[in-house]
N, C-alpha and C positions, 0 to 999 in steps of 0.2 A: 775433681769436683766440678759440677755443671753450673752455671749459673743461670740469671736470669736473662742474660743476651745469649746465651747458648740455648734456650728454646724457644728463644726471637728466634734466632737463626735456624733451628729448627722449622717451625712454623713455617718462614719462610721456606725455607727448600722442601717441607711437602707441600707445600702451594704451587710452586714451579713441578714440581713432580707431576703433580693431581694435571695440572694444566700442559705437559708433554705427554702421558700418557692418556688423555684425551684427544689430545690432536692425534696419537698415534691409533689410537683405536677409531675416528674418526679416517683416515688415509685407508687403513683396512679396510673399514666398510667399504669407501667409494670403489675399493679396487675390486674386492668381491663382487660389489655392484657391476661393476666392467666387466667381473666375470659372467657373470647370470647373463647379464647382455651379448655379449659377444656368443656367449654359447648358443642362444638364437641361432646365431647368422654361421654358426659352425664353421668360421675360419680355424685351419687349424693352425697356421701359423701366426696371426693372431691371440688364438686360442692360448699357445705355448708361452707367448711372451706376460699376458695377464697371468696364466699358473705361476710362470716362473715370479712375478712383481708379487701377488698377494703369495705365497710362499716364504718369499724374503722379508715383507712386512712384519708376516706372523712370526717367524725367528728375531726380530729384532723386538717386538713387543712382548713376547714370552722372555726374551732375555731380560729386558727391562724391568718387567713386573717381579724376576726373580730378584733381580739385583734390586728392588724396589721392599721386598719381603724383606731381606736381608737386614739391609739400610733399617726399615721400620723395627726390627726384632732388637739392632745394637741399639739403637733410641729409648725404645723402651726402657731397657736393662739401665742405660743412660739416668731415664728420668726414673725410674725406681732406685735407684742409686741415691739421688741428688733427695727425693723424699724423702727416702731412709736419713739422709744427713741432717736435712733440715728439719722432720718428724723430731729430730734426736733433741735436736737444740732446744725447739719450742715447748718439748715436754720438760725439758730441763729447767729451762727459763721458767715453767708453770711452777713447776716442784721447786723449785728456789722461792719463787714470791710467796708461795703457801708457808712453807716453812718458817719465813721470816715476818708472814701477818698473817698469822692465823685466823684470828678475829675479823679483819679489814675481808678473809677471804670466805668465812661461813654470810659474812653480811653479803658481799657480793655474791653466792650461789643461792643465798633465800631467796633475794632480790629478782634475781635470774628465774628462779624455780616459782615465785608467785608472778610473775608477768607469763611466762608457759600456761600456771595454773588459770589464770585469767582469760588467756586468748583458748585453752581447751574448752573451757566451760562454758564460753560461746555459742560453740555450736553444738 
């Protein structure tokens, strides 16, 4: 069951995420950039060494982004999990109080429903 320091901690590590795989897509550009440039001056061995750098970039940022998918997909399942659970409680906890103040709870949804009815009529 997930709690609410488990999507702290969430949070947190796709913030660290968000912010490596910008520096990683940010390294890529520059090195692409070295490419465009160097292909100018048509060194070729030069040349080889930028392919071979922005190549190896792009396989470690395609890895990351997959294993980034991934990671996102079990979170999810995660916090739809944890909703389901706690959904369950709070409709419970509704359904108990209704049950046990019926009265106490048609007065609280008129109450509810003429303060709605008031701020529609507004406009």
């Amino acid at each position: 069951m997930a709690s609410k320091k488990d999507f702290e901690d969430v949070k947190q590590q796709g913030e660290r995420s968000r912010r490596q795989l910008e520096q990683d897509l940010r390294e890529l550009s520059d090195t692409v950039e070295k490419f465009l440039k160097s292909s100018a001056e048509d060194s070729s061995e030069q040349l080889d060494e930028i392919r071979e750098e922005a190549g190896s970039r792009l396989e470690n940022v395609k890895a990351r982004l997959a294993s980034y998918g991934d990671e996102f997909k079990s979170r999810v399942q995660d916090g739809k999990e944890y909703l389901h659970e706690h959904g369950r409680d709070a409709f419970d906890s509704a359904d108990s109080y209704v049950r046990e103040n019926p009265w106490r709870s048609i007065g609280i949804a008129a109450a509810v429903g003429a303060v709605f009815g008031l701020l529609a009529g507004r406009r």
